[in-house]
C-alpha positions in Angstrom: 188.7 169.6 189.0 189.3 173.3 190.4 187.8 175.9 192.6 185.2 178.3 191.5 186.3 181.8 190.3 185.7 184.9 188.8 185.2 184.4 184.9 188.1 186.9 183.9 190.0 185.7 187.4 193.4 187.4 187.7 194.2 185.1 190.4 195.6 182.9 187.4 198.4 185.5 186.2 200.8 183.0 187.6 199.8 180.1 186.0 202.4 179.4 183.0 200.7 179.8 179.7 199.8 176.1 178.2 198.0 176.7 174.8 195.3 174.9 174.7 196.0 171.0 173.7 198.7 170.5 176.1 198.2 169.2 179.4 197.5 171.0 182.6 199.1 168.7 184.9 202.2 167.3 183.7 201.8 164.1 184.8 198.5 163.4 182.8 201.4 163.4 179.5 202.6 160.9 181.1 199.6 158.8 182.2 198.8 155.5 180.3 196.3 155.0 178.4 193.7 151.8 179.8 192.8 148.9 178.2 189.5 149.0 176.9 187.1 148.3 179.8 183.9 149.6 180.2 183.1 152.5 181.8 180.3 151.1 184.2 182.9 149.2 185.1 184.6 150.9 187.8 183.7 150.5 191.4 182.8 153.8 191.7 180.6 156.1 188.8 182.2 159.5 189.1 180.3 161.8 186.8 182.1 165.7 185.6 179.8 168.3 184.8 181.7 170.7 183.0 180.8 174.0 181.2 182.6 177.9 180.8 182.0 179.7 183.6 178.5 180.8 183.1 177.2 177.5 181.7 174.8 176.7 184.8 176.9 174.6 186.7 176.2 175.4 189.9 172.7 176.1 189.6 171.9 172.7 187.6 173.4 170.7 190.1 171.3 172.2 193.0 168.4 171.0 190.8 169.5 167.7 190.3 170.3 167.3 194.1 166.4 168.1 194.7 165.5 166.0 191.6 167.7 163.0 192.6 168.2 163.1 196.0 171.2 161.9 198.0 170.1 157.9 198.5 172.1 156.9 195.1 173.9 160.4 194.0 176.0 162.9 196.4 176.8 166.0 194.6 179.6 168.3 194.6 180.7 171.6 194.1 184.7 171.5 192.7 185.3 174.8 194.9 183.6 173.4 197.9 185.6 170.2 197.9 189.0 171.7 197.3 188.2 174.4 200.2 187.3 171.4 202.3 190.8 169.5 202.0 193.5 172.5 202.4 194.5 174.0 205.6 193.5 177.3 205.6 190.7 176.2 203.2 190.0 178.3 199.7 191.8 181.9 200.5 195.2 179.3 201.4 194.5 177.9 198.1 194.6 181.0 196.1 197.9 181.9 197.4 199.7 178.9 196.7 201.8 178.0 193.8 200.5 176.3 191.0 202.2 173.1 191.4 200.9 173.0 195.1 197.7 173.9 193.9 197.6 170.9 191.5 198.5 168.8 194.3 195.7 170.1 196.6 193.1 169.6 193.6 194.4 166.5 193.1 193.5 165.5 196.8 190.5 166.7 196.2 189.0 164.2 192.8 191.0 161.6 195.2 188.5 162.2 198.2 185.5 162.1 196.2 186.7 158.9 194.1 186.8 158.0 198.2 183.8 158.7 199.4 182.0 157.6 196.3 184.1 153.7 196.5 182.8 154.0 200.7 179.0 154.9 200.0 178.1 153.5 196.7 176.8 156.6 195.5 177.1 158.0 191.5 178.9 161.5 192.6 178.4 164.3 190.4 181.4 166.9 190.5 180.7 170.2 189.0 184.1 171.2 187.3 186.4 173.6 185.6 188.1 172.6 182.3 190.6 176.2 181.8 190.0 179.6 182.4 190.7 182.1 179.5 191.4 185.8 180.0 189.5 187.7 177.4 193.0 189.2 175.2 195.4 186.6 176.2 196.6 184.0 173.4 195.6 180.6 174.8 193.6 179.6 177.9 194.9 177.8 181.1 193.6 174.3 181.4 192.8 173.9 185.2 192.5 169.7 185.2 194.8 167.3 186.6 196.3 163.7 185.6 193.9 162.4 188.4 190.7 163.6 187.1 191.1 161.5 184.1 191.9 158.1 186.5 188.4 158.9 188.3 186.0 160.1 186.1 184.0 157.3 184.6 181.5 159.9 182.5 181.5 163.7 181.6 178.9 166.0 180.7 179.6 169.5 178.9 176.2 172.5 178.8 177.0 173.4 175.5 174.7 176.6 176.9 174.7 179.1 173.4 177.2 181.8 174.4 174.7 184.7 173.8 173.1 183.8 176.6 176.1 182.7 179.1 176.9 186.2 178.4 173.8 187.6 179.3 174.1 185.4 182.7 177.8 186.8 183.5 176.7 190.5 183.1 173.5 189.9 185.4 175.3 187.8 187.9 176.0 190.8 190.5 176.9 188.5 193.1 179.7 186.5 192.0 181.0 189.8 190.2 181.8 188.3 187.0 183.7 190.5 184.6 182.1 190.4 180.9 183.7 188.4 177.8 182.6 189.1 174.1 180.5 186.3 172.5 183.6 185.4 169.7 186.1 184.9 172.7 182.9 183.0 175.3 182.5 180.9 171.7 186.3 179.8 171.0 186.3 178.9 174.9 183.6 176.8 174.8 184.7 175.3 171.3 188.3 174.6 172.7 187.5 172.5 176.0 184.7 170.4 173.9 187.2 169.8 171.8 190.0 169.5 174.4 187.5 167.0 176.7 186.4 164.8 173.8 189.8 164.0 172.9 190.7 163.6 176.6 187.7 161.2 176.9 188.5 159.1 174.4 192.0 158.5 175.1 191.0 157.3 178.8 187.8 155.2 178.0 185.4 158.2 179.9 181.9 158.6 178.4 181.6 162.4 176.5 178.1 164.0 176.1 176.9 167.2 175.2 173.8 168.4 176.8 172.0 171.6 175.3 169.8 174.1 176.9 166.3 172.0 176.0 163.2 173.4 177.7 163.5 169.9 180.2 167.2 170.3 180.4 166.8 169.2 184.1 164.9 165.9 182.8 167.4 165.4 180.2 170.5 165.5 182.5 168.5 163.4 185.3 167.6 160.6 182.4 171.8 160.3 181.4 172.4 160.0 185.3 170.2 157.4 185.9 171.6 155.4 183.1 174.7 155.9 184.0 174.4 154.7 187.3 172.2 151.6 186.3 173.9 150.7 182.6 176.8 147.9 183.0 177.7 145.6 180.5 175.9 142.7 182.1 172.8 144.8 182.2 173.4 145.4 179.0 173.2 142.0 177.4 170.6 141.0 179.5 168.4 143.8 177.8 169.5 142.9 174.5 168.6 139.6 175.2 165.2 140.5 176.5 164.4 142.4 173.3 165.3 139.1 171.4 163.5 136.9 173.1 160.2 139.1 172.3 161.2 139.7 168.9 161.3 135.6 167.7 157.7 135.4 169.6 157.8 131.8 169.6 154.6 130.7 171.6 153.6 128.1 170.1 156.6 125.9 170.1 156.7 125.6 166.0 159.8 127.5 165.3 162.6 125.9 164.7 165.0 127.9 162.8 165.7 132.1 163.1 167.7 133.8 160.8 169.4 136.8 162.0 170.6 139.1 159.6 173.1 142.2 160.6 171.7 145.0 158.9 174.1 148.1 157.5 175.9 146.8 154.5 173.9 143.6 154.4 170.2 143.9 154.2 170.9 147.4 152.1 173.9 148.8 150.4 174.1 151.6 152.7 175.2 152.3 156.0 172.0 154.4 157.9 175.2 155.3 160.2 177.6 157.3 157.7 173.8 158.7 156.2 173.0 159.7 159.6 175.5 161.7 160.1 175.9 163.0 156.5 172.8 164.7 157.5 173.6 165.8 160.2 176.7 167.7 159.3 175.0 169.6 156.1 172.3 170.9 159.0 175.3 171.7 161.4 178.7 172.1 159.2 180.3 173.6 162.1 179.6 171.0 164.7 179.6 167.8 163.3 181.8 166.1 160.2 179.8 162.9 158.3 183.2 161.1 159.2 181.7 160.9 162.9 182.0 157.7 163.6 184.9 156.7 161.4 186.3 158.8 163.9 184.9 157.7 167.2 185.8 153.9 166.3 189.5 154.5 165.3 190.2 156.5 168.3 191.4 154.0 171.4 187.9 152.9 172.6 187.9 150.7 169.1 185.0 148.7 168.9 184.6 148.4 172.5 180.8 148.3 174.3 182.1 151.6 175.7 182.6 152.8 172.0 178.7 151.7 171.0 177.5 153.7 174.2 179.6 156.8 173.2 177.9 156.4 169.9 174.8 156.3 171.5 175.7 159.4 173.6 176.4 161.3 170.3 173.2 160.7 168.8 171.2 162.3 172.0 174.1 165.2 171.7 172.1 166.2 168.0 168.9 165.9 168.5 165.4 165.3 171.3 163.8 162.1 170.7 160.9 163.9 168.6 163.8 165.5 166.3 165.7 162.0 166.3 162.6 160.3 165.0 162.3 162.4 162.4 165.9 162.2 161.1 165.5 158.1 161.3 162.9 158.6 158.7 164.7 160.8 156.2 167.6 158.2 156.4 165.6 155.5 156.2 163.5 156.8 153.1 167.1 156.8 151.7 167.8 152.8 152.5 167.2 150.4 149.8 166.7 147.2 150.9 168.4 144.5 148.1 165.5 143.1 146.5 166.8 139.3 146.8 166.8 139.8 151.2 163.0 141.2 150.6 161.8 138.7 148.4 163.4 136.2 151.0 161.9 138.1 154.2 158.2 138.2 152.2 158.2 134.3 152.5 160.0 133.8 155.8 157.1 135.9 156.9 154.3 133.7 156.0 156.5 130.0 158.0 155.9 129.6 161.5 158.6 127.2 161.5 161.3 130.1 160.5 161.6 133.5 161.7 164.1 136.4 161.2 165.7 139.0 163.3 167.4 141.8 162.3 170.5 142.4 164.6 171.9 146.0 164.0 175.1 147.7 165.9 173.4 150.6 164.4 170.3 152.7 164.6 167.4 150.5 165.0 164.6 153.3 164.5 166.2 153.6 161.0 165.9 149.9 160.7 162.1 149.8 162.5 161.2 152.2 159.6 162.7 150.7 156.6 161.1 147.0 157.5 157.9 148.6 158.1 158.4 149.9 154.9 158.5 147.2 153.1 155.6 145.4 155.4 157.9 143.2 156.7 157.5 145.2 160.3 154.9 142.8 161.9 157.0 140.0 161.4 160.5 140.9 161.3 161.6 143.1 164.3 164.5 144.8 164.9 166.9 143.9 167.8 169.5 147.5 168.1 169.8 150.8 170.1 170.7 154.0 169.0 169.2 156.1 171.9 169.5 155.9 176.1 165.9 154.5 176.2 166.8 151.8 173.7 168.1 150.4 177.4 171.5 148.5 175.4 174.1 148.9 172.6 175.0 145.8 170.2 178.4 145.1 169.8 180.2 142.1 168.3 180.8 140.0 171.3 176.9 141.1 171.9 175.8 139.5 168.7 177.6 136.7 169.9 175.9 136.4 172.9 172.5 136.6 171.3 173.5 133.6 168.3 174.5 131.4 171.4 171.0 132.0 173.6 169.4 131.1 169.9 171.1 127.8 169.9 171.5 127.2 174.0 168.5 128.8 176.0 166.1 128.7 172.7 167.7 125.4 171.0 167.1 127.0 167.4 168.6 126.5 164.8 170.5 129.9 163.4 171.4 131.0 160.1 173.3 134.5 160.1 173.9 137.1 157.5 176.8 139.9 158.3 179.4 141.8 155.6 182.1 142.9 158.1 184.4 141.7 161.5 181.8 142.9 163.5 179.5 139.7 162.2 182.3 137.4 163.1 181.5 136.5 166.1 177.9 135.6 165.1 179.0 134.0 162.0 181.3 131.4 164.0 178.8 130.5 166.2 175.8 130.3 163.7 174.6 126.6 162.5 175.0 128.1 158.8 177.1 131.6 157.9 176.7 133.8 154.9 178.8 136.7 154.2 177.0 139.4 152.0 179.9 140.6 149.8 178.8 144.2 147.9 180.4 146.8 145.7 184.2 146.4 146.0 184.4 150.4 147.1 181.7 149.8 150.0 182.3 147.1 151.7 184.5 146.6 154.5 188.5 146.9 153.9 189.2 144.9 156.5 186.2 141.7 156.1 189.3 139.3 153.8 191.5 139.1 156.2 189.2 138.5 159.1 187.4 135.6 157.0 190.9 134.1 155.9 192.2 133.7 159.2 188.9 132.6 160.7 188.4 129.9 158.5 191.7 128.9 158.3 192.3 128.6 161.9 188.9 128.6 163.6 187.2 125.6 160.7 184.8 128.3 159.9 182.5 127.3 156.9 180.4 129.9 155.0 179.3 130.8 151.8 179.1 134.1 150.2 175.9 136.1 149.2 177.2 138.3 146.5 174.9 141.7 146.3 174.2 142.9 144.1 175.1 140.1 141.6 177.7 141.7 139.6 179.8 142.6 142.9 183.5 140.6 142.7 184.1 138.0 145.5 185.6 137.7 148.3 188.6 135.5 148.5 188.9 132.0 146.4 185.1 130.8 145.7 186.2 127.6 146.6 186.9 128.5 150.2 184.1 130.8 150.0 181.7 129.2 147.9 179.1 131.6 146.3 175.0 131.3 146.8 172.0 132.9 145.7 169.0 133.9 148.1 166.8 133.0 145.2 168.1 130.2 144.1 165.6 127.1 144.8 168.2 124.9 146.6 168.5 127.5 149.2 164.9 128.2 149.9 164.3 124.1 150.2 167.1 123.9 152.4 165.9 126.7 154.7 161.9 125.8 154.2 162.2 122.1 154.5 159.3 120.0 154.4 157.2 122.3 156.6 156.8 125.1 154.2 153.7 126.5 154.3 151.9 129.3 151.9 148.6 130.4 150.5 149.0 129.0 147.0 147.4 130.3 143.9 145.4 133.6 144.5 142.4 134.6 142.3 141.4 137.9 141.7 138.5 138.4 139.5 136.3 141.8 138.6 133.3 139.7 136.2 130.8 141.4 138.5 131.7 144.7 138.8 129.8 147.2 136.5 133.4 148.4 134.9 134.5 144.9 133.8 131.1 144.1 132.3 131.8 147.6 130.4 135.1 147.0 129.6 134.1 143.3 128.3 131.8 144.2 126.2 134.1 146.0 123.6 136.3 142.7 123.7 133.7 140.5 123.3 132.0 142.3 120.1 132.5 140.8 117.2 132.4 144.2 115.2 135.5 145.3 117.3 138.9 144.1 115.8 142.3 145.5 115.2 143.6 148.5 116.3 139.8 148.9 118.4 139.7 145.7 119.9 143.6 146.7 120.9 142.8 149.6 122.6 140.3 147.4 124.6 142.6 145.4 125.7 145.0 148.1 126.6 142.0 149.7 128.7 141.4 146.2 130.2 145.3 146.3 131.1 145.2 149.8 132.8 141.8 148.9 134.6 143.1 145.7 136.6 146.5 147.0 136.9 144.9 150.4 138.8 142.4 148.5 140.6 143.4 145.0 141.4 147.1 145.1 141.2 148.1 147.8 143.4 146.1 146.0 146.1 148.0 142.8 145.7 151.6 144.6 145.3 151.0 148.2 147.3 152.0 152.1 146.5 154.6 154.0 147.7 154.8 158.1 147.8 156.6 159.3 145.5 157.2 163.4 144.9 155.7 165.5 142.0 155.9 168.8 140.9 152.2 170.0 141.5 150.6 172.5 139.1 151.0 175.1 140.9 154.7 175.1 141.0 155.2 173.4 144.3 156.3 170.0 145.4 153.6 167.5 146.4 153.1 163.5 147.4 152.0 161.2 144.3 152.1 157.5 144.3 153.0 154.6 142.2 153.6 151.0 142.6 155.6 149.8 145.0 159.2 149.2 144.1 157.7 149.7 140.5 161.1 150.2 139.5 162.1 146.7 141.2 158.8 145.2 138.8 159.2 143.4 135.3 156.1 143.1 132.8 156.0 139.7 130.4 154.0 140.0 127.7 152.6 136.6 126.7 152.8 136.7 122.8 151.0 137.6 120.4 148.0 137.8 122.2 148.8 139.6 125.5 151.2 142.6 124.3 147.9 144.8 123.9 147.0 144.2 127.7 150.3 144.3 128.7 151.1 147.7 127.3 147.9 148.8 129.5 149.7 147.5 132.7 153.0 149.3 131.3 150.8 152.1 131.0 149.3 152.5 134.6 153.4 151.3 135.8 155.2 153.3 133.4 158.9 152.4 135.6 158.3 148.8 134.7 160.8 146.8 132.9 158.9 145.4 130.1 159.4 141.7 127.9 158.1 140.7 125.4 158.0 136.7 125.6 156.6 134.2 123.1 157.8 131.3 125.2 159.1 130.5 128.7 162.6 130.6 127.9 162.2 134.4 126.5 162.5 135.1 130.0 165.6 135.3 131.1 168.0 135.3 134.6 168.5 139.1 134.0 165.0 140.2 133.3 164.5 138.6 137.1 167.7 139.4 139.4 166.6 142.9 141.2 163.6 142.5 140.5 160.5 142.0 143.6 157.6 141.4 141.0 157.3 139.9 137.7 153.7 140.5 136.0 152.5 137.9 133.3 149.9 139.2 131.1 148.0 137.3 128.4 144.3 138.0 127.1 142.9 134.5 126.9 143.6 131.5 129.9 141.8 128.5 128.9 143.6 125.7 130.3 146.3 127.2 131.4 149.1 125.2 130.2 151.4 128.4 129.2 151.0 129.9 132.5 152.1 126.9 134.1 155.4 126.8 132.0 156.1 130.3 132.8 155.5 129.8 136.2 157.7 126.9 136.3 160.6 128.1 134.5 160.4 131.4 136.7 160.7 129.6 139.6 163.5 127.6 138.5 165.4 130.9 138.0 164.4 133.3 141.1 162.5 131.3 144.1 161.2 133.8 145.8 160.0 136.6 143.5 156.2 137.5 143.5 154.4 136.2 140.0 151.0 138.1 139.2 149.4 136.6 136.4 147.3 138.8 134.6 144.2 137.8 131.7 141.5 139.1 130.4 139.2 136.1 130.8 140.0 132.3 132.0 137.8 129.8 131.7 136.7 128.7 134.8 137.6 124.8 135.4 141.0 126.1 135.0 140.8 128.0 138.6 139.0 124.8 140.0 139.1 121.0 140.7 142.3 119.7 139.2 143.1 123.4 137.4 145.5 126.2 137.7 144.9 126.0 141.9 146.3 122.5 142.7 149.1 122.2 139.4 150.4 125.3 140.6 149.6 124.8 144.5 153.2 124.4 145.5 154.3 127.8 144.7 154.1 131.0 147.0 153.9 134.5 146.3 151.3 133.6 143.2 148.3 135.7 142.0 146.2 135.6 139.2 143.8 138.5 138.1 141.4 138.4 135.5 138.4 140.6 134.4 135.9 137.9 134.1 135.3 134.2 135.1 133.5 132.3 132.1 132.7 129.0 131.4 133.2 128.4 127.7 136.3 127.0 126.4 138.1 128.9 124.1 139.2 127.3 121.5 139.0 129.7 119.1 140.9 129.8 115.4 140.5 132.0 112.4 137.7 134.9 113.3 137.6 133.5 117.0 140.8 133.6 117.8 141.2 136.8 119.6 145.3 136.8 118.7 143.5 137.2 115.1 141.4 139.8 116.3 143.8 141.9 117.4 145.9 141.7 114.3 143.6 141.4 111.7 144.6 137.8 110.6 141.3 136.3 111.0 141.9 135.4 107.1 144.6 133.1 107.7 144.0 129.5 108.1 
């Protein structure tokens, strides 16, 4: 802390020349760095508001003074206070030495660390950093060793330097001499620098604030949370936000799984894309390596580490700007296919839930589970921003595993890739460690497995994602599972599963099936014609029925008149994989492939054509054949899909099925113990076909009515 002066003060040509990095007070070199404690939780909240002379200090904290009032905050001026404790008061100071004068402003941070302990009240201490002669080499850092032991939080006007110019030449009455906008620039740029650094090293809370239209609203907001935010008020909003996110009313739930979310639901980190972003729009400012380099400094992983995160993120953007960065990271988040396939059927049990638990940015999360319509279910549990109210750390996720099991009596099955999910993992009823792509995934996750399950009993099994990734440690420690294997779905379903069953879609009387049925069902129509029916037929219910049952998503096309537009296509078409029920359903089938041009496509005479690989990935496979009479085949492919991949969606598509085979004892009860099953077909009828020779439609479309 130091006494207001002139901008260009001369009163500081004794002051020995420190370049900037070195400390002002030699003492602070030698100061010792604290253990990781939280910044809340010191008895007093001591809050610096710091800027170059010409930021607003002054005038900002007069309006937080009639914004706040004096009941919870006092607020002082650095020049005031020091003129308050030396004899002679401010002119006395300016003619002392500069190792009396660091004494004096010592006494001063000491006194209002004082009065703040006495009266309970957050104060807020408008500072100076250095001053910096326009000309001279390196500025002259004004702080002592004290005001690091006493501030708790700091907050720097980044003001734009154009206009702190503008301010200093107009300010008549403080007589401030001008500074060129490179120099006002590299001043500012140095103590950011200089004070983040600082910060870090002695566990104080940095922030930016910018010149927003409601900079007064913005600064009051921080204040506010910084005098109510501790670490116990911290947890108890997280666990607030996960007690309304498993919404058990009724009593049925009995088991939650909770699933970290950065490296485990998805591939990616929405962190590291985050700030990717946000250093291609601001090169200058930010690096992508942001918060590689926020949790190696000495705050670690500490829950004052997440809330400096959280203070970063409001540094680069209002919450209007911030939502709209959340979505272009989140439109950049692929979900694995095998965690949505598993969420899609969680989502229909009342007896099992899932909760998303992220230490990262929950509006990225809140976007990419909406996404994937898994939003009304599934809710995210994470902060990201002040009005979030928490942060998640590990010992946080913890916390939230153990009220599951305790204070809910649930039982928990968690999902994390890194240390951070440790905590959770050891006190979950069931762990699984998602395992990715050797050159993503954490560096550090083997060791911290080993030793925990060496030491601490911990048994888990590993989730390799995608498939191909290589495993963590010896399988036999760490034995592998699949999300879509049956065994695990029974053993999280139970007896109590509960589903829709068999779903029938069927166009017979609307007036384009009874077009499109009449070409198939004309007797003067074969080969190549009677294909292109059935191709038409394909394209119809695949336009019309199917992307009601599976969903679009945008997707971006160069429009004819040279710019960029939205399309659509099927959702996760990519993700979708197109059976062809031989010889018989290829023609309809290359109508579906038609309208879903992404589509994997198979050709399969029998059930075992289809194999693991046409499946693992994949979100929907679609069975198409022209003819269902009773239904046997689709009840073997049905099967046998199942055996391989539990969870995936199965729409069954036909061109007719006869219509005891959707009724009674039919299709609807054989098949009545699978989920996530559709069947669409263009018309209902009540014959049975049992066609051969020139009734046999597979002889139709080939032209092999002749053979016997």
């Amino acid at each position: 802390m130091t006494e207001g002066v002139n901008m260009m003060s001369h009163n500081y040509k004794n002051i020995s020349r420190i370049v900037p990095g070195s400390m002002a007070d030699p003492k602070l070199s030698q100061h010792e760095i604290p253990e990781h404690q939280s910044a809340s939780d010191h008895k007093s909240i001591i809050v610096g508001l710091y800027g170059i002379p010409g930021s607003g200090k002054s005038f900002l904290l007069n309006q937080l003074k009639q914004e706040l009032g004096q009941t919870h905050f006092a607020f002082y001026e650095g020049s005031e206070m020091i003129g308050s404790v030396v004899p002679g008061g401010l002119d006395a100071f300016h003619s002392m030495e500069e190792q009396e004068k660091a004494h004096w402003r010592r006494c001063a941070i000491d006194t209002i660390g004082k009065n703040s302990a006495d009266s309970g009240q957050v104060a807020v201490v408008a500072a100076h950093f250095m001053f910096w002669s326009e000309g001279q080499a390196a500025g002259c850092p004004v702080y002592t060793e004290n005001d690091f032991k006493i501030f708790t939080h700091i907050l720097y006007l980044d003001i734009p330097v154009k206009i702190v110019a503008q301010r200093c030449q107009d300010d008549t009455e403080r007589g401030r001499s001008s500074a060129s906008t490179s120099h006002l620039k590299e001043w500012q740029h140095q103590e950011k620098t200089e004070l983040r650094h600082l910060c870090r090293r002695h566990n104080i809370l940095f922030s930016l604030v910018s010149l927003y239209a409601s900079l007064l609203n913005k600064v009051s907001m921080v204040l506010q949370d910084f005098r109510n935010h501790t670490e116990n008020y911290n947890l108890s909003q997280a666990e607030r936000r996960l007690d309304d996110a498993i919404n058990d009313s009724r009593g049925q739930l009995e088991t939650v799984l909770v699933l970290d979310a950065d490296r485990t639901l998805a591939g990616a980190d929405a962190g590291a894309l985050y700030w990717e972003h946000i250093s291609n729009l601001r090169p200058l400012e930010y690096s992508p390596s942001v918060l590689k380099e926020l949790f190696s400094s000495p705050l670690g992983y500490s829950y004052t580490a997440f809330r400096q995160a959280v203070l970063l993120y409001e540094e680069t953007a209002n919450d209007q700007e911030f939502d709209a960065l959340c979505q272009d990271v989140a439109s950049k988040v692929t979900m694995h296919p095998e965690f949505v396939s598993l969420l899609q059927l969680v989502a229909e049990q009342k007896h099992v839930s899932a909760v998303v638990v992220t230490c990262g940015l929950r509006r990225v999360w809140d976007k990419v589970l909406e996404r994937e319509g898994l939003s009304e279910k599934v809710k995210a549990v994470g902060g990201g921003r002040i009005a979030d109210g928490f942060v998640v750390s590990d010992a946080v996720k913890g916390a939230l595993i153990a009220r599951l099991r305790e204070v809910h009596h649930k039982r928990v099955w968690a999902f994390g890739d890194s240390p951070l999910d440790m905590d959770m993992l050891r006190k979950a009823d069931r762990a699984f460690i998602v395992v990715g792509q050797e050159e993503t995934r954490s560096k550090t996750m083997d060791a911290a497995l080993a030793d925990t399950i060496d030491y601490e009993g911990l048994q888990a099994h590993q989730v390799l994602l995608p498939s191909y990734a290589s495993p963590r440690l010896d399988i036999t420690k760490l034995p592998i599972i699949k999300l879509t294997e049956s065994e695990f779905v029974n053993s999280l379903l139970g007896n109590r599963y509960t589903h829709d069953g068999l779903q029938f879609l069927c166009a017979t009387d609307r007036n384009a099936a009874k077009l499109l049925a009449t070409s198939m069902r004309n007797s003067a129509v074969a080969g190549p014609d009677l294909r292109e029916a059935h191709r038409r037929v394909g394209w119809y219910l695949a336009v019309e029925f199917l992307t009601d049952v599976v969903g679009l998503e945008q997707s971006p096309i160069q429009h004819v008149l040279g710019r960029q537009t939205r399309g659509y296509q099927l959702f996760h078409e990519q993700q979708t994989t197109i059976v062809a029920l031989m010889r018989g359903g290829e023609p309809m089938a290359f109508g579906v492939s038609d309208a879903f041009p992404l589509a994997m496509f198979v050709h399969a005479g029998e059930a075992d054509d289809v194999k693991l690989h046409h499946l693992e990935g994949q979100l929907t496979v679609i069975l198409v054949d022209s003819v269902i009479n009773t239904g046997k085949t689709v009840v073997e492919f049905v099967k046998h899909i199942r055996k391989l991949h539990a969870t995936i969606r199965i729409v069954v598509v036909a061109g007719v099925v006869q219509a005891q085979c959707v009724s009674g004892s039919g299709l609807s009860q054989t098949l009545a113990r699978y989920a996530k099953l559709h069947l669409v077909a263009l018309r209902l009828s009540d014959t049975k076909f049992t066609g051969s020779g020139t009734t046999d439609t597979g002889n139709r479309l080939f032209n092999t009515t002749h053979l016997l």
